[in-house]
FILUMLUM-82276 format. One line per 10 residues: number of its first residue (from 1); their letters; for each residue x, y, z of C-alpha. Coordinates in steps of 0.25 Angstrom, whole numbers, plus 5000, padded with zeros to 4 digits. Layout:
REM FILUMLUM-82276
NUM = a = X,Y,Z  ...
//
This chain:
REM FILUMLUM-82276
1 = xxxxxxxxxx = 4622,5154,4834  4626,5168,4829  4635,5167,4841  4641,5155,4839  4643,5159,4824  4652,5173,4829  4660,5165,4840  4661,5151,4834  4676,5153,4829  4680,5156,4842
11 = xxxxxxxxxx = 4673,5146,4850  4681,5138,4842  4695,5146,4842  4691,5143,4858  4690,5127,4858  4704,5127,4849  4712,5134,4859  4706,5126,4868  4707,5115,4865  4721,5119,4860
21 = xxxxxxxxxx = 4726,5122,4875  4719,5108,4877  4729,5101,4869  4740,5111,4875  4737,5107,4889  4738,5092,4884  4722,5088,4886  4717,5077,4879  4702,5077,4875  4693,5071,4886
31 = xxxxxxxxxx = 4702,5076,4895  4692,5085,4906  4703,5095,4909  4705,5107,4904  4715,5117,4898  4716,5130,4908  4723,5142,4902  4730,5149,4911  4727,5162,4903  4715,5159,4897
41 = xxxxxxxxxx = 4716,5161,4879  4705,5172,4882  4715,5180,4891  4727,5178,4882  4731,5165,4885  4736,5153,4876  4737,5140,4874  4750,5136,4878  4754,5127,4890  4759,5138,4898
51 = xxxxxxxxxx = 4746,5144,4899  4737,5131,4899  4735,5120,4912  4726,5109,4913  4715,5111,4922  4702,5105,4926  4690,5108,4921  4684,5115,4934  4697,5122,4938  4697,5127,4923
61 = xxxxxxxxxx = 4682,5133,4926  4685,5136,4939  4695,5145,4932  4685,5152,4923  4675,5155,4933  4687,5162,4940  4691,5170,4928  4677,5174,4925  4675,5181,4939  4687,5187,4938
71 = xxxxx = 4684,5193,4923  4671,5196,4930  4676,5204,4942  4685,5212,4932  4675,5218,4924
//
């Protein structure tokens, strides 16, 4: 709970931009695709349609398990 307290406004700055780049992308709500970021906001990246494509949900995962090894293997 104390966690949740500490990190609640960011959890929430999170959902917004993605939902932002939802939007951006052209997504409507129900739809099971998913925004990709090219450069992920964590890395610098933003919101615009430059940096954002419309992805499944598996290749969007299949993504992040891929930039989670490499992140691994560099520390």
């Amino acid at each position: 709970m104390a966690w949740e307290k500490a990190n609640g406004n960011q959890r929430g700055k999170d959902r917004a931009a993605r939902n932002k780049a939802r939007r951006e992308a052209g997504l409507k709500k129900g739809d099971p695709r998913e925004a990709d970021h090219k450069k992920p906001l964590s890395e610098g990246g933003s919101n615009s349609k430059k940096n954002i494509r419309v992805v499944s949900r598996e290749t969007n995962a299949q993504k992040e398990v891929k930039r989670k090894r490499a992140r691994k293997g560099n520390n």
